[in-house]
C-alpha positions as CSV (number, residue, x, y, z in Angstrom):
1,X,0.0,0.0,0.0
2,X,1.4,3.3,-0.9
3,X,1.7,5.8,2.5
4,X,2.5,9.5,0.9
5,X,5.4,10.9,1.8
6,X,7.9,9.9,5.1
7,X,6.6,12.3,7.6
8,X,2.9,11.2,7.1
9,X,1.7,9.7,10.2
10,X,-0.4,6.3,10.0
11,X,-3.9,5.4,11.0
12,X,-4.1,2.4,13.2
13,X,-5.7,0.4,10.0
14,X,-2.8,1.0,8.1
15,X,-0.5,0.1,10.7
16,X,-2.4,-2.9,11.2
17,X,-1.9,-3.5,7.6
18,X,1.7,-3.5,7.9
19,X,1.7,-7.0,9.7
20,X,-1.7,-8.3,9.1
21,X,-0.6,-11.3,7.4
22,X,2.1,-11.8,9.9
23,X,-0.4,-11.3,12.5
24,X,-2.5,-14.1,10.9
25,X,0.4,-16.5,11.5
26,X,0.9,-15.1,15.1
27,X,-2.5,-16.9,15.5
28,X,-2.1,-19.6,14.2
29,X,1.3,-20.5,15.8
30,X,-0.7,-19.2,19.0
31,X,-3.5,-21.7,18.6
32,X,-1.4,-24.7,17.7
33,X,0.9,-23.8,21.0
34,X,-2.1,-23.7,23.0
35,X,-3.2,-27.2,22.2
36,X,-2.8,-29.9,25.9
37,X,-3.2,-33.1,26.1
38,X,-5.4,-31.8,29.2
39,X,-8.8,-30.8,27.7
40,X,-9.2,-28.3,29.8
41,X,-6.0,-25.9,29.1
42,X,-7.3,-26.5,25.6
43,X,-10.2,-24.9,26.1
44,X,-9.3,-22.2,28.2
45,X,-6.9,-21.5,25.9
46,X,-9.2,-21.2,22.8
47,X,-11.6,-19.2,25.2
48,X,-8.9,-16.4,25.8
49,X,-7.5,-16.7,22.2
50,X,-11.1,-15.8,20.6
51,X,-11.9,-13.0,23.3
52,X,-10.5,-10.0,21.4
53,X,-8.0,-7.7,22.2
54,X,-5.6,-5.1,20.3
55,X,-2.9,-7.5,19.8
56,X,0.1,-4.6,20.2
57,X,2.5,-6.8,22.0
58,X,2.5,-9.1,19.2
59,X,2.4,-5.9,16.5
60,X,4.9,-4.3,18.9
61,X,7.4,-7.3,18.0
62,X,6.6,-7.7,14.5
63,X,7.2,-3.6,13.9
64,X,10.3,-3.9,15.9
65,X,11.8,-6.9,13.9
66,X,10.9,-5.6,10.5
67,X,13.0,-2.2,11.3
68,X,15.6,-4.5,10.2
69,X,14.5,-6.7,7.2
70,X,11.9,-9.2,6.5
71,X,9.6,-11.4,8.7
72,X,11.7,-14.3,10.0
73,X,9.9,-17.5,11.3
74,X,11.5,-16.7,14.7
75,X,10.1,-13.3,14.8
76,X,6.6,-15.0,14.6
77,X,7.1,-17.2,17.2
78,X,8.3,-14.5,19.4
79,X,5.4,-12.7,18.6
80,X,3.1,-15.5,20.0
81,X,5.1,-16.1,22.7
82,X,4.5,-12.5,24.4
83,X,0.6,-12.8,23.7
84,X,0.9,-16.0,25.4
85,X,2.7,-14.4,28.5
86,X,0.4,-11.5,28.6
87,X,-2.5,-13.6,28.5
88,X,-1.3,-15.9,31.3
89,X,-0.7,-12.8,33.8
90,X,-4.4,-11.4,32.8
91,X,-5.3,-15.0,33.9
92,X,-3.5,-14.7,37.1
93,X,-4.5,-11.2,37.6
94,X,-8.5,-11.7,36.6
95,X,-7.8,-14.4,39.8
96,X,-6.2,-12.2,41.9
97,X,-8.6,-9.4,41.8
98,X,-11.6,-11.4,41.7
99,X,-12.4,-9.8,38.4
100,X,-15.8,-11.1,37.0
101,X,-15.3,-9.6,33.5
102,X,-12.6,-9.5,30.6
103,X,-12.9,-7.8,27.5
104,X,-16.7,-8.1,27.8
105,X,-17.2,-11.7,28.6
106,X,-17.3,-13.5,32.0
107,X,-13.4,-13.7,33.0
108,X,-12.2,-17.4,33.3
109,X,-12.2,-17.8,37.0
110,X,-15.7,-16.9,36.6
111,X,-16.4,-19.8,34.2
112,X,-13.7,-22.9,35.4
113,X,-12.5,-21.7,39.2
114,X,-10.2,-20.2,40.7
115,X,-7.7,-23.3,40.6
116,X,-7.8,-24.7,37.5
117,X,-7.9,-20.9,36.3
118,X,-4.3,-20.3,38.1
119,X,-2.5,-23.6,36.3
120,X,-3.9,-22.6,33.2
121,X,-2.1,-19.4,33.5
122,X,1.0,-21.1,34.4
123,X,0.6,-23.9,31.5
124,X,0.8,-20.9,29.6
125,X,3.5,-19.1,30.8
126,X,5.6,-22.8,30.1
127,X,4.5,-23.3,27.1
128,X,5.7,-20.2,26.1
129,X,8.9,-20.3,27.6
130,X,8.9,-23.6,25.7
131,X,8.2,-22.4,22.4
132,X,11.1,-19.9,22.9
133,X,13.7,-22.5,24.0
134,X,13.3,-24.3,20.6
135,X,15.3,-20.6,18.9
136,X,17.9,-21.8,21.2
137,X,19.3,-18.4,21.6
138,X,20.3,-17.3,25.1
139,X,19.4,-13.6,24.0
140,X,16.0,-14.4,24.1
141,X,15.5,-16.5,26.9
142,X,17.1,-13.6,29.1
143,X,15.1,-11.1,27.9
144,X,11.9,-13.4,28.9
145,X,13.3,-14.6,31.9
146,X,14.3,-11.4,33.3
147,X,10.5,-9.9,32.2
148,X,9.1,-12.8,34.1
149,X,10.8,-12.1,37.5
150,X,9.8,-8.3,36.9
151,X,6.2,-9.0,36.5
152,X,6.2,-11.3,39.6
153,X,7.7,-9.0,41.5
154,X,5.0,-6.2,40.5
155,X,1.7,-8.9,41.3
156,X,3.9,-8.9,44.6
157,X,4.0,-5.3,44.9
158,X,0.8,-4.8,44.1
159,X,-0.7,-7.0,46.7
160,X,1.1,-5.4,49.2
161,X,-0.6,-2.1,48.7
162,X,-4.0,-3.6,47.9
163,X,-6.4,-1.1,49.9
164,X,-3.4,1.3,51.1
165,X,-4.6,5.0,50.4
166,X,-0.7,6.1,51.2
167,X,0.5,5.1,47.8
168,X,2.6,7.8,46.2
169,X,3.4,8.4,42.6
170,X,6.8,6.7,43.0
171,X,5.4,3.8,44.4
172,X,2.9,3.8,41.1
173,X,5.5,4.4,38.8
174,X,7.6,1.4,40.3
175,X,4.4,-0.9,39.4
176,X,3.9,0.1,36.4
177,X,7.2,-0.1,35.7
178,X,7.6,-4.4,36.2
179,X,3.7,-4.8,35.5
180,X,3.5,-2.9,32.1
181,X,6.2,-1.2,30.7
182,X,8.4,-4.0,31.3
183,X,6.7,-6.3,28.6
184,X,6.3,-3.6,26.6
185,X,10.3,-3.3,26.6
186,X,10.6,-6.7,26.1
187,X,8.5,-7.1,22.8
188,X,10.8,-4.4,21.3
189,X,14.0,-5.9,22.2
190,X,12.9,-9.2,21.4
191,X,11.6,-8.0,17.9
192,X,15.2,-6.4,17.4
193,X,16.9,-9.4,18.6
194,X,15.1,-11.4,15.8
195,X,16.3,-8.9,13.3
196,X,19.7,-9.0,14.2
197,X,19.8,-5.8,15.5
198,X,23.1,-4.2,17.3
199,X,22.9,-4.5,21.4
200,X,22.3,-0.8,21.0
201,X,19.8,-0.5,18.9
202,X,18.4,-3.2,20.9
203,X,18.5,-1.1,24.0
204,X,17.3,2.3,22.4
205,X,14.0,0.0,21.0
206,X,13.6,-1.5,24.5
207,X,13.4,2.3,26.1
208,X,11.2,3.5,23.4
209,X,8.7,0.6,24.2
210,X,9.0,1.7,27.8
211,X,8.3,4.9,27.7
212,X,5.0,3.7,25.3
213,X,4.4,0.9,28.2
214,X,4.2,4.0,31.0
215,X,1.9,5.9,29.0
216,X,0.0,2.8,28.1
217,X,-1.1,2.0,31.2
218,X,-1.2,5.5,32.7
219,X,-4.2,6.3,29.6
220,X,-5.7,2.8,30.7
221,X,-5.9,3.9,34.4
222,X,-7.3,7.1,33.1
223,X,-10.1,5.4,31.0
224,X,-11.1,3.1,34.4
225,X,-12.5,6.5,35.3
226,X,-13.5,8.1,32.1
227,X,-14.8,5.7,29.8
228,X,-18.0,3.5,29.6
229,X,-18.1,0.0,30.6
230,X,-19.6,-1.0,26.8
231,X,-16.1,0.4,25.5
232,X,-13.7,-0.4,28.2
233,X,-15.1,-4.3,27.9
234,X,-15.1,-4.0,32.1
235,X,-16.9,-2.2,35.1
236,X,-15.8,1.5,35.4
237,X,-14.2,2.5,38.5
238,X,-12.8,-0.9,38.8
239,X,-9.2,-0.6,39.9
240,X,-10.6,1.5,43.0
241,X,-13.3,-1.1,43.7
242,X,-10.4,-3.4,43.6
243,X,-8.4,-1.8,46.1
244,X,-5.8,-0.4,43.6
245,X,-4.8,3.3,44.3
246,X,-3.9,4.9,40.6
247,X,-2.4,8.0,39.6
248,X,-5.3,10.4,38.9
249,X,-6.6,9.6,42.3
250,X,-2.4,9.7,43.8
251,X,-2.7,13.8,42.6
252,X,-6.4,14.5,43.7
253,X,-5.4,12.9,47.5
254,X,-2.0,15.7,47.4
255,X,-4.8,18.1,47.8
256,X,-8.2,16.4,49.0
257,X,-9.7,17.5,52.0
258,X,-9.9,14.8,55.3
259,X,-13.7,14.6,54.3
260,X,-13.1,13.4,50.7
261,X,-10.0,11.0,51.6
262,X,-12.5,9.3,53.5
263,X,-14.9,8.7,50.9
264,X,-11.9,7.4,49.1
265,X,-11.1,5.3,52.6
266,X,-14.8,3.8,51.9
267,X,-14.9,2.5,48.6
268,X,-11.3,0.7,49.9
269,X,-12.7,-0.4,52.5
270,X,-16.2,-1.4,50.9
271,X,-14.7,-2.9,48.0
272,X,-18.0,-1.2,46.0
273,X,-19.8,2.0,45.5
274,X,-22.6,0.7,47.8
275,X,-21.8,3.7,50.0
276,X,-20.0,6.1,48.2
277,X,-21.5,6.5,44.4
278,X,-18.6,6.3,41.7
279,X,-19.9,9.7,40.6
280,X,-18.5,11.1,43.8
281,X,-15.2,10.2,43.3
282,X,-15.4,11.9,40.1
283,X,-16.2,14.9,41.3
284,X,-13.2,14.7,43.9
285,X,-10.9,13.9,40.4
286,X,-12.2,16.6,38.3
287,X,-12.4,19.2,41.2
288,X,-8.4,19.0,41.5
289,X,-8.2,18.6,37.6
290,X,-6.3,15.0,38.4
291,X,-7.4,13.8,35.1
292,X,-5.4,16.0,33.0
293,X,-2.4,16.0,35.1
294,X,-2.3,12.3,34.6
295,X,-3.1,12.6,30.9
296,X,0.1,15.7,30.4
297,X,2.1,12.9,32.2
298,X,1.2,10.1,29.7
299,X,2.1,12.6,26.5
300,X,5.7,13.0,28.3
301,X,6.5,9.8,28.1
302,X,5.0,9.6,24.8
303,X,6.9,12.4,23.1
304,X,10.0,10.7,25.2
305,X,9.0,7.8,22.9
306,X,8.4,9.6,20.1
307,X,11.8,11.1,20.1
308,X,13.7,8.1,20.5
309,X,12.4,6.1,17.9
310,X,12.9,9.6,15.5
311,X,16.2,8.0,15.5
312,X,16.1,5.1,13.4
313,X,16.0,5.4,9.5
314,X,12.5,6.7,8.0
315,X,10.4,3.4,6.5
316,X,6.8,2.8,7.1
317,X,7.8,0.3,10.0
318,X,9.4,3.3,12.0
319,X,6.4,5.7,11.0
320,X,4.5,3.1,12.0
321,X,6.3,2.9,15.6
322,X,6.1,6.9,15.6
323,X,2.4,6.9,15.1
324,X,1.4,3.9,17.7
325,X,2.8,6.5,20.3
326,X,-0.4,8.9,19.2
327,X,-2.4,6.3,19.1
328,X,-1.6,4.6,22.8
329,X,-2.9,8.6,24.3
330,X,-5.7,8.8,21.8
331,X,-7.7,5.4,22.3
332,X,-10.8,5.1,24.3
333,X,-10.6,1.7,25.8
């Protein structure tokens, strides 16, 4: 397809028409890994493989590998093998937090339990790791294995501050950083590693993806707030009911008065709106204009992002990389 001139940014269609056929085989290597001998995994598998989802870990790998020349089959399978390890740590987390939806269907500890939910998630994570060791390069398995620890270690932290209003912005920005950015970091350098990329182009993709990680999930803890639960695919207000303490609410608390900390101290507490409405936690947001300072703090990492990938050589894959950045502060779910 013919994309105008270099500077031109590019729509999220035309992006996704960049890889779509590699995407296609992402799937499929995805649903022939995801095939046990125990029908269950099987079907958990094929339940979480069919429930949507924007793909950009996979695309995130596939963009960052083609920087350097045409799809390899081991750029595929690395591609699969992220989705596979994002989707067994939404399994764990959906157990975690008790979650009763995903992406607008009943989450699956909902539909199998708790138990057979959790060694699902880990069957995952192995087979993954598994599909990886068959590259047998020691490149990739360290960047895996070191993202795996880091995620761990943010579930970890996490818990730990479960229904704690004291959480700070540097104790946010240190989860996000193993829970999010981390994997984001990962698909990059994994997609460069693939494409035989230099160590330091490897490193200068892996902070550009973390910087788009950080803003990721800093617009996604926005939306819990802002969007609608049609378009998010879950409840609004659902990391609060959960117990989790985000950054728009970490800047309305810096200047909330004892009153309104404790209707944030409620809904903790509660675990639900029963008492307090979600619309009045809102109203504490937008009355210490919360929202935007989070969102101004998303677009710096962005344009962080944005900057570093402005150093590679102009081709539609690095346009491509430029133009996700918009596209991560724009969305609406």
């Amino acid at each position: 397809m013919a994309f105008g001139n270099l500077g031109q940014k590019l729509t999220a269609l035309e992006i996704y028409d960049l890889v779509r056929k590699d995407l296609d085989q992402v799937e499929k290597e995805i649903g022939l890994e995801s095939v046990s001998s125990v029908e269950a995994v099987t079907y958990i598998s094929q339940y979480l493989q069919t429930g949507g989802g924007k793909r950009l870990r996979p695309i995130l790998v596939l963009l960052s590998g083609k920087l350097f020349g045409p799809t390899e089959p081991a750029l595929i399978r690395m591609a699969a093998v992220v989705e596979m390890i994002h989707t067994a740590t939404l399994v764990h987390d959906d157990v975690i937090d008790l979650a009763k939806t995903r992406r607008g269907r009943p989450s699956i500890n909902v539909v199998w339990g708790n138990h057979t939910s959790v060694l699902a998630g880990d069957w995952l994570y192995m087979q993954a790791f598994q599909v990886a060791l068959r590259e047998r390069k020691f490149a990739l398995l360290d960047i895996l294995i070191e993202l795996t620890q880091r995620m761990v270690e943010g579930e970890l932290l996490q818990l730990d501050r479960i229904g704690k209003i004291g959480v700070t912005e540097t104790d946010y920005m240190e989860l996000i950083d193993r829970k999010t950015a981390s994997l984001f970091a990962a698909c990059a350098k994994l997609g460069a590693v693939c494409g035989n990329a230099t160590s330091e182009q490897e490193s200068q993709l892996g902070e550009y993806a973390w910087n788009l990680g950080i803003a990721f999930q800093l617009i996604d803890d926005i939306l819990d707030f802002t969007s609608r639960e049609k378009i998010l695919g879950k409840p609004v207000g659902n990391d609060l009911r959960e117990g989790k303490v985000t950054l728009p609410l970490i800047y309305a608390l810096e200047s909330a008065e004892p009153e309104e900390r404790k209707l944030v101290e409620t809904v903790l507490a509660d675990g639900s709106y029963d008492q307090v409405p979600f619309g009045k936690i809102l109203q504490i947001l937008k009355r210490y204009n919360s929202i935007e300072r989070a969102e101004e703090r998303a677009r710096g990492f962005t344009s962080k992002a944005r900057e570093i990938i402005g150093g590679f050589p102009e081709s539609a894959f690095q346009r491509a990389l430029v133009s996700v950045t918009g596209l991560v502060t724009d969305r609406d779910h």
